[in-house]
Phi, psi and omega in degrees: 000143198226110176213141186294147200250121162271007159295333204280163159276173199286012168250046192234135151239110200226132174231187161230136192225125163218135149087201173275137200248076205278172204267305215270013103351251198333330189272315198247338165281276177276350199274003177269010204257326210281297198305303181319316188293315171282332155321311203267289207265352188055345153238168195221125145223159222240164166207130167242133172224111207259125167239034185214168149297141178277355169308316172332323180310136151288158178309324185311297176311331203273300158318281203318307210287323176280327164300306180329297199307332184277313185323288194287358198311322135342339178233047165260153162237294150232125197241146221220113170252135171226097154248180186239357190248127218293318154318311145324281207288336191261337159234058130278309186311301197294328138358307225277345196241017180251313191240214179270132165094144184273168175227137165247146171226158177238155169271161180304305173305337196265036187308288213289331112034233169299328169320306184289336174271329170282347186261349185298172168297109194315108184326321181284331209113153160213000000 
């Protein structure tokens, strides 16, 4: 299950992933939330907080989550990974010198954290 986190500011697109993760989740949730953020601001900075395995994703989702990540590759700015599962936060780190825009990963305890850093101001302006 996939549900958008609404404390952020409006150039944050941020979810929470518990449990299993369907393509059309993945779809109707974060990649319309993702498009709005990049529509409205022309940059996106993201959050995420994995509160699953990522074997949970369906293969559908895992497509979607990479179409997104291609659609937008230019207008990522700051992306915030926040999990305990550890392989996850190291290649993302390794990840982090591939794309556009910085990535921080955080532990589930390091939330409040990352919020506050992903929620900073947009390089471009906001």
């Amino acid at each position: 299950m996939v549900e958008l986190l609404n404390d952020f500011p409006g150039h944050v697109a941020a979810y929470a992933a518990r449990g299993a993760v369907s393509k059309e989740e993945y779809r109707s949730v974060v990649m319309r939330r993702v498009d709005e953020v990049a529509k409205r601001y022309g940059h996106i900075n993201f959050l995420v907080r994995l509160e699953t395995d990522m074997g949970n994703y369906s293969i559908g989702a895992f497509l979607e989550y990479l179409k997104v990540s291609f659609e937008h590759f230019l207008k990522w700015e700051r992306m915030a990974i926040v999990t305990d599962e550890k392989w996850v936060r190291t290649a993302y780190k390794i990840l982090s010198s591939l794309v556009h825009g910085e990535i921080r990963t955080y532990p589930l305890t390091g939330f409040l954290e990352a919020k506050a850093w992903v929620s900073g101001p947009m390089k471009t302006g906001d």
